[in-house]
C-alpha positions in Angstrom: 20.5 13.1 7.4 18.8 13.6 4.1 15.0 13.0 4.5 12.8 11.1 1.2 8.9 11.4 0.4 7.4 8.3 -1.3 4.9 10.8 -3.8 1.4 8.5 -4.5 -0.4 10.2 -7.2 -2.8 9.4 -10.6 -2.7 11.3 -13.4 -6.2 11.4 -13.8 -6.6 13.1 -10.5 -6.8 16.7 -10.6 -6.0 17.3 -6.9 -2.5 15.7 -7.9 -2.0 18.1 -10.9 -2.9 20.9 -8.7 -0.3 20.2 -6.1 2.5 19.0 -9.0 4.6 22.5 -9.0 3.9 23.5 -5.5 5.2 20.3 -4.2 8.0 20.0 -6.3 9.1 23.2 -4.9 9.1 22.2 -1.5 10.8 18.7 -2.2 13.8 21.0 -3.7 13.9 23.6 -1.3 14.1 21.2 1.8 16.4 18.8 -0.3 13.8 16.3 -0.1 14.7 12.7 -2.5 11.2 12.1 -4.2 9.9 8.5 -4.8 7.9 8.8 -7.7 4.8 6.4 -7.3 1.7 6.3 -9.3 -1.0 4.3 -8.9 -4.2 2.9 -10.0 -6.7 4.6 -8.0 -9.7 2.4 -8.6 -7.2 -0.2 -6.9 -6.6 1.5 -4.1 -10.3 2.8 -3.5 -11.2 -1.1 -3.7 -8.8 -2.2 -0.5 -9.5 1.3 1.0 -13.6 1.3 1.2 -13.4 4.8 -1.3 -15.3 5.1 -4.4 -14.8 6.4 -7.9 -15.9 9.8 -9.0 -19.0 8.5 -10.5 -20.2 6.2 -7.8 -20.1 8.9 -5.0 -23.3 11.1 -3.9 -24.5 13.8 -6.6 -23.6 16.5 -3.6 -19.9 15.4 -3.2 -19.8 15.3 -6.9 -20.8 19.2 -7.0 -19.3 20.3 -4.4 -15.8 18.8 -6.2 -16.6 21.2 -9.0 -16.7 23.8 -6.6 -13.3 22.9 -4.8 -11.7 22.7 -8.0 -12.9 26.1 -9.1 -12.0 27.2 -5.6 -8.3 25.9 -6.3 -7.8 27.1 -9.5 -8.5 30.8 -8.5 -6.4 30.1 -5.4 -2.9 28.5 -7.7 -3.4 30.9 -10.2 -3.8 28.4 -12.8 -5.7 27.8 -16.0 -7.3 24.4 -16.8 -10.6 22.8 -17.6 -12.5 21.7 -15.4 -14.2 18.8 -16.6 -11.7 17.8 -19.4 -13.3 16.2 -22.2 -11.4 12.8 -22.2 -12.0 12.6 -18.3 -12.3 10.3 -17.1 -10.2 8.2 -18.8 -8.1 4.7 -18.0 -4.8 6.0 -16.7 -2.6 2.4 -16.3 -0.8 3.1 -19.5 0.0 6.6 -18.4 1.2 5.8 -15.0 3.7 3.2 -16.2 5.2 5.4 -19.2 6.1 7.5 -15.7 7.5 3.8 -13.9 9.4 3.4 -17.4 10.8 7.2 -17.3 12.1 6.6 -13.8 13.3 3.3 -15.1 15.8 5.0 -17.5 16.6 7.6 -14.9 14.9 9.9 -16.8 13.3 13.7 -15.6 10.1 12.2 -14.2 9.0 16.1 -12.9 9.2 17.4 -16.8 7.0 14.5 -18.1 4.8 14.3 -15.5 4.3 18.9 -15.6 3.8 18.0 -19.7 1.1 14.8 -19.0 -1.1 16.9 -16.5 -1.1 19.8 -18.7 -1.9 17.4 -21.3 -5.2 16.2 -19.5 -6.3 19.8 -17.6 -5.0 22.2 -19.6 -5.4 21.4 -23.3 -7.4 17.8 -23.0 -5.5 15.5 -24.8 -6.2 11.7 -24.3 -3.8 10.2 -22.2 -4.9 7.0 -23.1 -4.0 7.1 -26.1 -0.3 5.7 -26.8 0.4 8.4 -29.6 -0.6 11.0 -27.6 1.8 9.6 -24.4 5.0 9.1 -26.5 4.5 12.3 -28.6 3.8 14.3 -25.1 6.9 12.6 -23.4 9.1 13.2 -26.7 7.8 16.9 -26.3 9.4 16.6 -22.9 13.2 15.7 -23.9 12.5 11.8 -23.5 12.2 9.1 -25.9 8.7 7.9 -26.2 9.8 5.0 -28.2 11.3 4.0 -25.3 9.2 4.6 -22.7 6.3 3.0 -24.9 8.4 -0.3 -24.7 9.2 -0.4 -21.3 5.8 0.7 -20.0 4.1 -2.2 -22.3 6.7 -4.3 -20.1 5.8 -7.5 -17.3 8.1 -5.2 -15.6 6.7 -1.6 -15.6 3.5 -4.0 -14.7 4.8 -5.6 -11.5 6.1 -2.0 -10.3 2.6 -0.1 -10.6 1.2 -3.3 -8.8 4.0 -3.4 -6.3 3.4 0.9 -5.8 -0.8 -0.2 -4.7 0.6 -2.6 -2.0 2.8 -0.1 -0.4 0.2 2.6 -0.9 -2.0 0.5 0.8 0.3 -0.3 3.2 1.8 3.0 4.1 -2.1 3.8 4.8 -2.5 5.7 1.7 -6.4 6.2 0.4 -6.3 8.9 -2.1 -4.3 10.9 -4.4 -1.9 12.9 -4.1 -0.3 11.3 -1.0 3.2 12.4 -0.1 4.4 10.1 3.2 7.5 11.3 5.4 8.5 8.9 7.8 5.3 7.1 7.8 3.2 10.3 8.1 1.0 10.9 5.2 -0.4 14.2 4.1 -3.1 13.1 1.9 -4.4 16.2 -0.8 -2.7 19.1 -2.4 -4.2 20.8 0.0 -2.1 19.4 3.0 1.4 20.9 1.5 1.4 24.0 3.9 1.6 21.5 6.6 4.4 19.1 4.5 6.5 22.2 4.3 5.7 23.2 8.0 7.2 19.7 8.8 10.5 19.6 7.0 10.9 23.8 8.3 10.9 22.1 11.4 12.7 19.3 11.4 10.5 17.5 13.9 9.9 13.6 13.5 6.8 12.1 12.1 4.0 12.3 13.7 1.5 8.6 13.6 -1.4 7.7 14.5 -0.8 7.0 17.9 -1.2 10.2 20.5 1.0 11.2 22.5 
């Protein structure tokens, strides 16, 4: 029986551009279905007691910088670290990727061209121009998506993808949930793969 991960990320998070590829490779190598769901983190912090980036204490706030630098020696990647248009409102965003899986379209290539767009060569993602010429860059019609994502529809989705986060026990991005078992962080993949090598069943919050 084919096994599904419902995928909670933001694309202003950088832990969820960091774990992108990697991820992605796992889903395909275990056959994994992916459930692309964004959502708006200041939402989720609110009904889950977190806090935004600004709001938390000066030494989690440097130490972040530090994990991230950590991170992108360790993925061999090349990005900015503090982006110049980051922080930045990422609703509009997030639904351009509800209205791409709307039209069954490849949700993995526009989401690799949005992160890079934020972390790699900091373009404003909240700017609609800059989302439909990035996504028409990626092989999709930005037109499109533009339309759909301005939608009541594309609306009640990313508000209907907070209450299952919420629900599912999700608190942070990324989140990738098998079963009911979330593995919160890019850094929690090792242990997603370990699981689907496996084959064992989810694990919750109960002990055994």
């Amino acid at each position: 029986m084919s096994r599904s991960v419902d995928y909670y990320f933001s694309l202003a998070s950088p832990w969820a551009y960091l774990g992108h590829a990697p991820f992605m490779d796992i889903a395909a190598r275990h056959g994994l279905a992916v459930n692309f769901k964004p959502v708006f983190l200041g939402d989720v912090f609110e009904q889950t007691g977190g806090l935004p980036l600004a709001k938390r204490h000066p030494a989690r706030q440097r130490y972040r910088l530090m994990e991230l630098q950590r991170w992108r020696e360790k993925r061999g990647r090349t990005f900015v670290i503090q982006p110049r248009h980051v922080p930045f409102n990422p609703s509009l965003a997030d639904r351009f990727v509800i209205a791409a899986i709307t039209t069954g379209g490849n949700v993995d290539g526009l989401l690799r061209a949005y992160f890079a767009g934020v972390w790699e060569s900091e373009q404003n993602l909240a700017e609609p121009q800059t989302l439909v010429a990035l996504a028409n860059g990626a092989g999709l019609d930005g037109a499109r998506l533009a339309e759909i994502a301005n939608g009541a529809a594309a609306e009640a989705v990313y508000a209907l993808n907070v209450e299952n986060a919420v629900e599912a026990g999700v608190f942070g991005s990324p989140a990738y949930v098998v079963g009911g078992e979330i593995f919160w962080g890019q850094d929690r993949l090792d242990l997603l793969d370990d699981m689907l090598r496996s084959g064992r069943a989810p694990y919750s919050a109960q002990t055994a």
